[in-house]
BANU-609378 format. One record per residue (C-alpha): residue number from 1; x, y, z. Coordinates in steps of 0.05 Angstrom, whole numbers, always signed. Example, Ala and Ser with C-alpha at 12.3 -4.5 7.8 and 13.67 -1.06 7.14 Angstrom:
<pts>
<pt nr="1" c1="+246" c2="-90" c3="+156"/>
<pt nr="2" c1="+273" c2="-21" c3="+143"/>
</pts>
This chain:
<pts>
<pt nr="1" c1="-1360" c2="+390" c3="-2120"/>
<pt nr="2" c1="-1293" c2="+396" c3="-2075"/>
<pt nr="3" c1="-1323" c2="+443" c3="-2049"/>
<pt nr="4" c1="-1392" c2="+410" c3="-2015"/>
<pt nr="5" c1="-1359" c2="+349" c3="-1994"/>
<pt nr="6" c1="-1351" c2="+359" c3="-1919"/>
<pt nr="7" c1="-1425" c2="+355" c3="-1927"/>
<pt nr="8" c1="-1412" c2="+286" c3="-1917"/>
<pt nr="9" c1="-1387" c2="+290" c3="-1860"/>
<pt nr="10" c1="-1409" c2="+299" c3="-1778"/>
<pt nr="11" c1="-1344" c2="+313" c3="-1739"/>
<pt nr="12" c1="-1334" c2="+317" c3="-1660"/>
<pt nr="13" c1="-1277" c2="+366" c3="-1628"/>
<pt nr="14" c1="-1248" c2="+381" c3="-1571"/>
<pt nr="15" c1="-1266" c2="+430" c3="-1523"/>
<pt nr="16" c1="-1319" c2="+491" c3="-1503"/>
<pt nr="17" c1="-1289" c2="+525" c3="-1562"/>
<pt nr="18" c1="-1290" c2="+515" c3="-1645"/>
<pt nr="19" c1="-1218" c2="+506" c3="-1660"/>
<pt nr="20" c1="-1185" c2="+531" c3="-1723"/>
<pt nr="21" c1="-1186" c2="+464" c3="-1754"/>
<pt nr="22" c1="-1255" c2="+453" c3="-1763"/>
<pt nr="23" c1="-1265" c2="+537" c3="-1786"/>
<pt nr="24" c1="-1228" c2="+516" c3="-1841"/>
<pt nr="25" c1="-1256" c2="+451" c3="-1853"/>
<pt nr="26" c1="-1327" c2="+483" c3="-1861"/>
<pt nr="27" c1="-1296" c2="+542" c3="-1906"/>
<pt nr="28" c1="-1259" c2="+492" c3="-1950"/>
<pt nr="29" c1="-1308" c2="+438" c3="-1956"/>
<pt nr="30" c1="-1372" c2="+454" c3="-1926"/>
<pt nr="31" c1="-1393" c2="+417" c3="-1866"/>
<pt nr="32" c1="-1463" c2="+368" c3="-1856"/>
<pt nr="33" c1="-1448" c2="+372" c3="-1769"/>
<pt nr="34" c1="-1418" c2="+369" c3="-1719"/>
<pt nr="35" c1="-1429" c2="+323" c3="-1662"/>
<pt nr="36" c1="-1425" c2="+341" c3="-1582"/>
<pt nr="37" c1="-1402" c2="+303" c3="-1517"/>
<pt nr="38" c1="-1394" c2="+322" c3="-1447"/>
<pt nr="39" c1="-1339" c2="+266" c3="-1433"/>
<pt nr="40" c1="-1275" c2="+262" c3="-1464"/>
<pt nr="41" c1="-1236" c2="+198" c3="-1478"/>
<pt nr="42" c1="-1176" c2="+228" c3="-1485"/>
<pt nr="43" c1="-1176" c2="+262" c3="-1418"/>
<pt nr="44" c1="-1226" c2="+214" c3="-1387"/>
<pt nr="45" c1="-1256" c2="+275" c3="-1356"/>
<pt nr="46" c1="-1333" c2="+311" c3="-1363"/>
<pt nr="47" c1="-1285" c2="+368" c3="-1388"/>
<pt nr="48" c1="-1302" c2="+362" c3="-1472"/>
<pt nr="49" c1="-1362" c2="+411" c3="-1508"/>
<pt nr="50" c1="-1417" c2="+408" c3="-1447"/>
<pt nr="51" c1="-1412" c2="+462" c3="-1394"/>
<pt nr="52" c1="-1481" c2="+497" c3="-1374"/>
<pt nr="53" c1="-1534" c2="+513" c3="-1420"/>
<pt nr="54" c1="-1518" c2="+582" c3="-1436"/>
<pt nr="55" c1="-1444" c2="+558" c3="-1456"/>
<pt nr="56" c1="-1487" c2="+497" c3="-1505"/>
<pt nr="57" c1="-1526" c2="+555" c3="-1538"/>
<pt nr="58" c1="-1475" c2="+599" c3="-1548"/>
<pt nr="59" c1="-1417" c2="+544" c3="-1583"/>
<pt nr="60" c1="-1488" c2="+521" c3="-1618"/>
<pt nr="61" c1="-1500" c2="+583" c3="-1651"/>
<pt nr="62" c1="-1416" c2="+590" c3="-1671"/>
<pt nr="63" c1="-1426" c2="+520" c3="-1704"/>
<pt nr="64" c1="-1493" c2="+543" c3="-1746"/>
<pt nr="65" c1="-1465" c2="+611" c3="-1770"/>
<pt nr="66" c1="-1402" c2="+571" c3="-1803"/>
<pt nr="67" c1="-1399" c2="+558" c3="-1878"/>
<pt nr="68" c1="-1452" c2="+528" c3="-1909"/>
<pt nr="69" c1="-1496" c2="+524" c3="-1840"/>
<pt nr="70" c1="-1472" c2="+446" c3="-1804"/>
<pt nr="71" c1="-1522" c2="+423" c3="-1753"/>
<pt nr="72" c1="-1509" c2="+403" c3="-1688"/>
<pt nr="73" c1="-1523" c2="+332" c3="-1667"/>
<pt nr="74" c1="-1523" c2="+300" c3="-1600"/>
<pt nr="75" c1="-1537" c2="+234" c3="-1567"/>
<pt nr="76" c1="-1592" c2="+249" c3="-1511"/>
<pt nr="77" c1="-1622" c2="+173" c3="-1505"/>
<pt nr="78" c1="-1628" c2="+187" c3="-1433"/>
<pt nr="79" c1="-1600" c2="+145" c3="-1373"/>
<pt nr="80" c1="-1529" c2="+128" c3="-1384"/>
<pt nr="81" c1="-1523" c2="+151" c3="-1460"/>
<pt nr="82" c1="-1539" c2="+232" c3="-1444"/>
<pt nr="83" c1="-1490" c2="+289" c3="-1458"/>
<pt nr="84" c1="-1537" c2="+343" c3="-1421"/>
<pt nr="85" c1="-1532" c2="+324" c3="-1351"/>
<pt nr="86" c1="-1580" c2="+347" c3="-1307"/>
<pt nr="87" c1="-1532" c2="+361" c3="-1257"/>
<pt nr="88" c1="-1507" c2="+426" c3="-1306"/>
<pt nr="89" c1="-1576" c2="+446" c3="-1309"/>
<pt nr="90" c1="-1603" c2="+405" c3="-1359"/>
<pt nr="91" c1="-1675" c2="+374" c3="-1366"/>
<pt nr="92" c1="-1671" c2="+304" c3="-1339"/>
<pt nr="93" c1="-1682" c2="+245" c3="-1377"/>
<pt nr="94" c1="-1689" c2="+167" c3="-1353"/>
<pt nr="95" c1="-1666" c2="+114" c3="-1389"/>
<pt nr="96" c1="-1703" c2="+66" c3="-1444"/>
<pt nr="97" c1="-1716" c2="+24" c3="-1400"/>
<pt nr="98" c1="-1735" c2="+59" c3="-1340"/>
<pt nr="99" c1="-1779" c2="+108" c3="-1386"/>
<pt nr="100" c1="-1818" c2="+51" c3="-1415"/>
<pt nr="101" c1="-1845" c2="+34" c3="-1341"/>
<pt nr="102" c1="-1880" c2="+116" c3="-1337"/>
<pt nr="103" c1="-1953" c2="+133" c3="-1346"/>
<pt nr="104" c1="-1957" c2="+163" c3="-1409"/>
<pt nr="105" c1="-1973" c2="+232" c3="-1393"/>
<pt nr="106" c1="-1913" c2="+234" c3="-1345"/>
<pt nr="107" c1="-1872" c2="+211" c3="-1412"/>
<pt nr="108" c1="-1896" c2="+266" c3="-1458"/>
<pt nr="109" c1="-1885" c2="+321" c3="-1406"/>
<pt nr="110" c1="-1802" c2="+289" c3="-1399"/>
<pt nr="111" c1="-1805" c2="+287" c3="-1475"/>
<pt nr="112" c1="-1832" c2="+356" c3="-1488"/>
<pt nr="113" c1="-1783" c2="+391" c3="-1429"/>
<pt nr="114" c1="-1723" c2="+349" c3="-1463"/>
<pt nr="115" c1="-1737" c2="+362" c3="-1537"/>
<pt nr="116" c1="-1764" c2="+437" c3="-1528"/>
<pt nr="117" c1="-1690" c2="+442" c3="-1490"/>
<pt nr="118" c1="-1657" c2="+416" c3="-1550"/>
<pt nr="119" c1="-1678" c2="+462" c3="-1599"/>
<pt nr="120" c1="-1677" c2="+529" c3="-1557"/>
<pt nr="121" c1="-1608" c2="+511" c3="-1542"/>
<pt nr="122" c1="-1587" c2="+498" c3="-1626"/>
<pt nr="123" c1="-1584" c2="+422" c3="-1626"/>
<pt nr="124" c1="-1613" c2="+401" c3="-1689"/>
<pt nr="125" c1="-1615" c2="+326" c3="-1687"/>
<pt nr="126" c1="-1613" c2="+268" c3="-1632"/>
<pt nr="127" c1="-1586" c2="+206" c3="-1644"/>
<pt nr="128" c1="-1650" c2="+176" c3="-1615"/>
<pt nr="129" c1="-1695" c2="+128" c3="-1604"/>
<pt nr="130" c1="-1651" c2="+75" c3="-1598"/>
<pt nr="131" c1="-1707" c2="+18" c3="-1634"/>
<pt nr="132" c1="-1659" c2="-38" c3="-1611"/>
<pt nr="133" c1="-1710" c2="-88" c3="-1585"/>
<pt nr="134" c1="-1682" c2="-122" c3="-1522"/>
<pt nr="135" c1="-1667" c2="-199" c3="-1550"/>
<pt nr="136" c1="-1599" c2="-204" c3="-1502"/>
<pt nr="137" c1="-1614" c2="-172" c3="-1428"/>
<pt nr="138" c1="-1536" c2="-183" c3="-1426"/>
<pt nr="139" c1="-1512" c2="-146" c3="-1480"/>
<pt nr="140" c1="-1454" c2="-96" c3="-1455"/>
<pt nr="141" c1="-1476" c2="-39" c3="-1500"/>
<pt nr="142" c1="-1556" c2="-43" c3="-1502"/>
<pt nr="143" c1="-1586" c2="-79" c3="-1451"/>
<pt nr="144" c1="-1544" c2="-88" c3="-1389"/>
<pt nr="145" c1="-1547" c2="-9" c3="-1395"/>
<pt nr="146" c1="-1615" c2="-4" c3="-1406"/>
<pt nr="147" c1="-1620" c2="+30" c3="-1481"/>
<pt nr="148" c1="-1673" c2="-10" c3="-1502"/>
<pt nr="149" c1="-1741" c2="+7" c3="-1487"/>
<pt nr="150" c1="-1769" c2="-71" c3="-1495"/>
<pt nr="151" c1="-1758" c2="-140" c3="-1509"/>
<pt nr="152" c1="-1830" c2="-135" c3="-1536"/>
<pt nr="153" c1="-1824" c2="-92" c3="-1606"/>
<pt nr="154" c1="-1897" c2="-73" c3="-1602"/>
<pt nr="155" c1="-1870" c2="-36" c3="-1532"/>
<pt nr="156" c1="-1808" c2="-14" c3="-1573"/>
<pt nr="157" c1="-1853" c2="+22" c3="-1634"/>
<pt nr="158" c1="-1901" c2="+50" c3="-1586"/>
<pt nr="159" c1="-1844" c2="+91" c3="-1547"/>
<pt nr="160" c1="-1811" c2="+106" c3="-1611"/>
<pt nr="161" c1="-1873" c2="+140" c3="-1636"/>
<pt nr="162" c1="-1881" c2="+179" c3="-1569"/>
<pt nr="163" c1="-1809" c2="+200" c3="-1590"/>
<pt nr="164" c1="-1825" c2="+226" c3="-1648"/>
<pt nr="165" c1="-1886" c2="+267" c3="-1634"/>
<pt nr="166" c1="-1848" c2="+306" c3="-1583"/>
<pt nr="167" c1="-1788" c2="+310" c3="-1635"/>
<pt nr="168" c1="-1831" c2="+341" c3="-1684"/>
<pt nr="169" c1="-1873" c2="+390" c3="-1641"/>
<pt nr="170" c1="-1802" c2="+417" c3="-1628"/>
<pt nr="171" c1="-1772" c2="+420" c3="-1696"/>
<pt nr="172" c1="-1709" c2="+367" c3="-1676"/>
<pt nr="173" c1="-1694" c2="+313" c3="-1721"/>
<pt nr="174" c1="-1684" c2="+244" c3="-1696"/>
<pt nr="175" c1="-1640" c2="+191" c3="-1724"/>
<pt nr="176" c1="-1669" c2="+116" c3="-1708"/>
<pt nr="177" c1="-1612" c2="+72" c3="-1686"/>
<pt nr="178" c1="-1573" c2="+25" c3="-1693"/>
<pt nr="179" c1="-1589" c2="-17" c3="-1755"/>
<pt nr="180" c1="-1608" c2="-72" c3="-1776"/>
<pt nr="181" c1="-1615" c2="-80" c3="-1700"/>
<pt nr="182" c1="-1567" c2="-100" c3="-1647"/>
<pt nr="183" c1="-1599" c2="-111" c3="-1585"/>
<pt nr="184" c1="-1593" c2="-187" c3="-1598"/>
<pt nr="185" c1="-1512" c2="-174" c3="-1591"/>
<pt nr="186" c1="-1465" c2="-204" c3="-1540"/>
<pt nr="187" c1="-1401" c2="-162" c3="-1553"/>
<pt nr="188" c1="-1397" c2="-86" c3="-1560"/>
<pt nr="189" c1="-1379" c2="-55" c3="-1617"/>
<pt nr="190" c1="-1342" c2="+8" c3="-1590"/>
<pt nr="191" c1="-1290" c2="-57" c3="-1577"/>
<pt nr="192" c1="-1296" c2="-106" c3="-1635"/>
<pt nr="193" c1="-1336" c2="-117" c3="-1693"/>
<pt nr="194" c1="-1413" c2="-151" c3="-1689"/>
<pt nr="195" c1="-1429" c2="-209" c3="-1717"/>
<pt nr="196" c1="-1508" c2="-211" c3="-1707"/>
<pt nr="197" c1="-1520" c2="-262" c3="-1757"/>
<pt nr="198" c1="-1553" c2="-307" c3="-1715"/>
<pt nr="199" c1="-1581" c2="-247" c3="-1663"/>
<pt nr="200" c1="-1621" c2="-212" c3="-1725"/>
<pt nr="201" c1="-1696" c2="-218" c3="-1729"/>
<pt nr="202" c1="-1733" c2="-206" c3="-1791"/>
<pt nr="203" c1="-1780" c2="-163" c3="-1754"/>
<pt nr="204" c1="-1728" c2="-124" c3="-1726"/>
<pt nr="205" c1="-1704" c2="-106" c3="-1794"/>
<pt nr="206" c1="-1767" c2="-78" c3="-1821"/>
<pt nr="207" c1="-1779" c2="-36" c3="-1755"/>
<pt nr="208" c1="-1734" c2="+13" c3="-1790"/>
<pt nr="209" c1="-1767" c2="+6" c3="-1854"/>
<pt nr="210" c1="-1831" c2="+18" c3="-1820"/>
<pt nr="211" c1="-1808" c2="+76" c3="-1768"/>
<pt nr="212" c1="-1755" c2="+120" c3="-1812"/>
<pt nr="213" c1="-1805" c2="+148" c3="-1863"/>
<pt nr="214" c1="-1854" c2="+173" c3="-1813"/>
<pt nr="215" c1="-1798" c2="+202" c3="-1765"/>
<pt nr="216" c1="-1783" c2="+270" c3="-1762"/>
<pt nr="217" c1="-1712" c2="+278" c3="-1794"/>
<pt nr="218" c1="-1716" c2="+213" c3="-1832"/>
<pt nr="219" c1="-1654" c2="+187" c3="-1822"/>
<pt nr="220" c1="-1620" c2="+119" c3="-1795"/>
<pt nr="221" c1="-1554" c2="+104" c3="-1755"/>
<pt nr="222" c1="-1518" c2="+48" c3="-1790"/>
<pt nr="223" c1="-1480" c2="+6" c3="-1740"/>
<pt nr="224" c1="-1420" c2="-36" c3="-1755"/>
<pt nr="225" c1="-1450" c2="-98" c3="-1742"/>
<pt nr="226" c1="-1434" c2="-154" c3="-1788"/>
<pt nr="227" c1="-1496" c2="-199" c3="-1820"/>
<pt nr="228" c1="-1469" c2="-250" c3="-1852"/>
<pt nr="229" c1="-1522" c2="-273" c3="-1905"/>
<pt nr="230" c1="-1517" c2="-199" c3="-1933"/>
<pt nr="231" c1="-1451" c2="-189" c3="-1936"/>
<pt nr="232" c1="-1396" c2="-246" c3="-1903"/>
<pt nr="233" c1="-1339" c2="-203" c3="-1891"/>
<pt nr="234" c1="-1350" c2="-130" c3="-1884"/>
<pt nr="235" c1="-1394" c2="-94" c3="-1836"/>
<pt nr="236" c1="-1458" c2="-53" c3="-1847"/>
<pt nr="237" c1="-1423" c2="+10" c3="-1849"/>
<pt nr="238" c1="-1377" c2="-11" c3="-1906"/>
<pt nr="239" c1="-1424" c2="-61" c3="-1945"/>
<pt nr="240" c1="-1455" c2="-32" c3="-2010"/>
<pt nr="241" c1="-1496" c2="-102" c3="-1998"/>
<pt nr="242" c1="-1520" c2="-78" c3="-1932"/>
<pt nr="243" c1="-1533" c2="-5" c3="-1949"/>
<pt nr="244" c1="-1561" c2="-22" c3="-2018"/>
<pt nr="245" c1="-1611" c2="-64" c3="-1980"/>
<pt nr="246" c1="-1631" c2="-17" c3="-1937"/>
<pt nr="247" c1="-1631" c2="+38" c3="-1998"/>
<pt nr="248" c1="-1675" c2="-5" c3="-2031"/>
<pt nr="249" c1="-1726" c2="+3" c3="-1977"/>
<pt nr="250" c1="-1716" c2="+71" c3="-1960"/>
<pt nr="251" c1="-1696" c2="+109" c3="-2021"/>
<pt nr="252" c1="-1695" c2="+176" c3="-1987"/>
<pt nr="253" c1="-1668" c2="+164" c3="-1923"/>
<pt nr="254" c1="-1607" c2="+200" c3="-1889"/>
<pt nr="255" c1="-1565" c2="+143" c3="-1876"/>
<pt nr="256" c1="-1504" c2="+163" c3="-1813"/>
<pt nr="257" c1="-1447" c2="+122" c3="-1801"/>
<pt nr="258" c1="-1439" c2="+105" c3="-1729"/>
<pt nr="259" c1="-1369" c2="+134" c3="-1706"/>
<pt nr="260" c1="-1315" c2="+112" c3="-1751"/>
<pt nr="261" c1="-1262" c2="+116" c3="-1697"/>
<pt nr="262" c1="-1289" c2="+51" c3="-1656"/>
<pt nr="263" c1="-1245" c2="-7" c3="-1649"/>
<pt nr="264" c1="-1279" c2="-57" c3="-1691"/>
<pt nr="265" c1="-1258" c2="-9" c3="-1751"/>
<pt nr="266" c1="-1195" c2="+23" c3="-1728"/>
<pt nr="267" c1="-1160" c2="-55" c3="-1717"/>
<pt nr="268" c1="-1183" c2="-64" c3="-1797"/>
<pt nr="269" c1="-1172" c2="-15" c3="-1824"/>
<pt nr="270" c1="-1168" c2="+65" c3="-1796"/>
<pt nr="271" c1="-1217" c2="+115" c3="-1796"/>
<pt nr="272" c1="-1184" c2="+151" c3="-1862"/>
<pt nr="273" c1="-1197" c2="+80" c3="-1905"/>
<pt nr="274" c1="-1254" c2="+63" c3="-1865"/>
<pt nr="275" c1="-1291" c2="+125" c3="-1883"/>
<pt nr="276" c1="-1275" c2="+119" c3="-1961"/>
<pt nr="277" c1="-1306" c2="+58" c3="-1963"/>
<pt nr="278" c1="-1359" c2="+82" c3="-1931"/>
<pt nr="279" c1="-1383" c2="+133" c3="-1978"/>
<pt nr="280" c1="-1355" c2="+88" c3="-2026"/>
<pt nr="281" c1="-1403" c2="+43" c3="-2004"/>
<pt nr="282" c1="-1471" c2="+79" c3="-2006"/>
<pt nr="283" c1="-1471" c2="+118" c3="-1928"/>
<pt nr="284" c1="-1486" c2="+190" c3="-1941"/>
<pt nr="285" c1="-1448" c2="+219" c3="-1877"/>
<pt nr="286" c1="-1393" c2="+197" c3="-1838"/>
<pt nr="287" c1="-1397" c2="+210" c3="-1768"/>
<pt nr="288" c1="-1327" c2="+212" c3="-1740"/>
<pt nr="289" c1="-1324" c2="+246" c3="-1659"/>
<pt nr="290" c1="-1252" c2="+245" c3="-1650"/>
<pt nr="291" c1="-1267" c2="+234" c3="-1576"/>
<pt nr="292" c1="-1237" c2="+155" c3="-1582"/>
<pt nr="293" c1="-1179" c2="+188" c3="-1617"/>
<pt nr="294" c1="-1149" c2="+250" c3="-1629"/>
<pt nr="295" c1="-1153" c2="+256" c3="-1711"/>
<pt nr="296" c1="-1176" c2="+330" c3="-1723"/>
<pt nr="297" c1="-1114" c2="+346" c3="-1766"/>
<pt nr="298" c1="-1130" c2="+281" c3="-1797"/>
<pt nr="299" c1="-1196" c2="+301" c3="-1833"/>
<pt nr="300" c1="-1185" c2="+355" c3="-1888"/>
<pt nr="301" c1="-1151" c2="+292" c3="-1918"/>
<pt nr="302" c1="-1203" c2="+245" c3="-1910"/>
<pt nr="303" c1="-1242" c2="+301" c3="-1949"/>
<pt nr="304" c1="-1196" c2="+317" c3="-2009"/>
<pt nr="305" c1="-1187" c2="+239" c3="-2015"/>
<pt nr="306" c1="-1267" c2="+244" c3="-2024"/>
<pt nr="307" c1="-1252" c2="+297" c3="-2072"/>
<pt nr="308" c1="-1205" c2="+265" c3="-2113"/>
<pt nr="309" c1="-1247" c2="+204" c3="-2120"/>
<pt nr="310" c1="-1306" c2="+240" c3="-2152"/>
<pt nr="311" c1="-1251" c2="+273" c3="-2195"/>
<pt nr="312" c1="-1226" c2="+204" c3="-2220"/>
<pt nr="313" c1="-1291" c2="+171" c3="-2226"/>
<pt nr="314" c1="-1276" c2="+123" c3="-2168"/>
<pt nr="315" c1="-1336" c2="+142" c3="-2127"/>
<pt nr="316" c1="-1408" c2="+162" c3="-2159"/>
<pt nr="317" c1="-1411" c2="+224" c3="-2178"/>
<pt nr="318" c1="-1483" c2="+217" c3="-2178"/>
<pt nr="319" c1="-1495" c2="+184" c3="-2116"/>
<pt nr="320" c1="-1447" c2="+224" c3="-2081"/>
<pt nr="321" c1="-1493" c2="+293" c3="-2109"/>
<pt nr="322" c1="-1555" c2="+247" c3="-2079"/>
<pt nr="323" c1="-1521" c2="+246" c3="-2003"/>
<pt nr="324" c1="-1507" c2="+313" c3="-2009"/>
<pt nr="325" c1="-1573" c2="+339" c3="-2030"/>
<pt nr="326" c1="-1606" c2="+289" c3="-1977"/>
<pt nr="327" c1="-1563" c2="+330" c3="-1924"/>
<pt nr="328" c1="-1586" c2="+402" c3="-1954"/>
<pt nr="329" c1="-1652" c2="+382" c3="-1944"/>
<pt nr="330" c1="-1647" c2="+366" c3="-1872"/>
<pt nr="331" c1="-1615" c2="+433" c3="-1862"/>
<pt nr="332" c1="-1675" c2="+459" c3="-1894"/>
<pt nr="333" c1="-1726" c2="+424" c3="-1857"/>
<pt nr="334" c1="-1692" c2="+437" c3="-1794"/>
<pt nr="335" c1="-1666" c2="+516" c3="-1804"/>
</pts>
């Protein structure tokens, strides 16, 4: 078991360039991903993992041909959320928003030059569609930056599906984000945590339920918003009342963490706690970019605390086997 756990885990560096650390991360512990961006927070420069295509293939390739085989992940939404920039020589990509307005052939050709892109350059998974339905035009982080395709849902489902047909005829896995649904919020949670209690719509909720199984990759961002009927303190990410309610509907779902280094988190509690009670709490994969912080030296002990856990019988041994097996499986379907 020490061995696997970094299956649990999707990790950002720094850099055109694997570094050491994360070589013998994978070696030690196995590795589920690894996640790429083109801007760095730390520099506050396009100077991080994104150069030119041929330079994305190549690092792509490094990352698959490490121990135990991580997949690369990316977040391509389009618009303002997209790491491959068409000014490197990347296929171009509109916004949600701006997409929705398209004739739909003119859609499925952007889809199919995007997605075909993806997976001849390595990139196994997009954290995409974003199925935030557009309550809150005025919400810093969805809809004043147009990430939502609709305020309508029916609009909202319909471009998700076009997602995923493209997605599949490709062979790239997408991750439907962010649940239970935040496009209702009025503060973003890179900066604070999200109460959405009173945002959340019922139908909202069971979009996931009703999208995930039937999109390729199967598998659900978990934001950190906070719903406080389900759970009054903790946020999604770190609520076994929250995840076991969305288990319960979706019993074979990948569940992802959204990154464990935002704010909201890292004022509570850190990203080394944070993530324990994660898994702890149901997730089966961490994402953590260190792109909001500098922590790579920090995560061999975020694993062998993982470790240690399942040794003492604090976290299920069981469960834990579960996420892990969940994650094989994508690399499967996806290889």
């Amino acid at each position: 078991m020490p061995m696997s756990v970094g299956e649990l885990f999707i990790l950002g560096f720094y850099g055109t360039a694997i570094p050491p650390w994360l070589k013998e991360f994978a070696a030690r512990f196995g590795l589920g991903g690894v996640i790429l961006f083109d801007y760095s927070c730390q520099t506050r420069q396009y100077d991080n993992n994104i150069a030119s295509p041929d330079q994305v293939q190549s690092l792509c390739a490094e990352i698959a041909a490490l121990p135990s085989g991580p997949m690369v992940f990316i977040d391509q939404e389009g618009g303002l959320v997209r790491r491959l920039k068409d000014g490197l020589g990347f296929a171009p990509l509109p916004s949600a928003k701006d997409f929705k307005l398209l004739a739909t052939a003119e859609k499925q050709e952007i889809l199919a030059a995007s997605y075909g892109e993806l997976r001849r350059l390595g990139i196994r998974y997009n954290f995409a569609p974003v199925i935030d339905v557009d309550y809150n035009a005025d919400n810093p982080n969805i809809g004043r930056i147009k990430r939502s395709y609709s305020a309508d849902i029916g609009e909202v489902e319909a471009n998700a599906r076009l997602v995923d047909a493209a997605a599949r005829q490709a062979g790239v896995g997408l991750c439907l984000k962010h649940f239970p649904g935040i496009g209702g919020a009025n503060v973003d949670s890179h900066l604070e945590f999200m109460d959405i209690s009173d945002a959340l719509r019922p139908e909202q909720e069971e979009l996931f339920y009703t999208l995930a199984p039937q999109t390729f990759g199967d598998a659900v961002l978990v934001s950190h918003a906070i719903v406080r009927p389900w759970d009054e303190r903790k946020p999604m990410t770190l609520s076994s009342a929250g995840i076991g309610r969305l288990r319960a509907r979706l019993p074979e779902t990948l569940l992802i963490s959204d990154d464990m280094q935002m704010q909201g988190l890292q004022k509570a509690l850190g990203t080394h706690t944070a993530s324990l009670q994660a898994i702890g709490a149901g997730m089966d994969v961490v994402c953590i970019g260190n792109n909001l912080f500098d922590q790579e030296r920090e995560m061999a002990a975020i694993a062998e605390a993982i470790a240690a856990r399942i040794a003492g019988g604090a976290l299920d041994q069981a469960a834990v086997r579960q996420s892990i097996e969940r994650v094989r499986r994508r690399k499967a379907l996806l290889a």
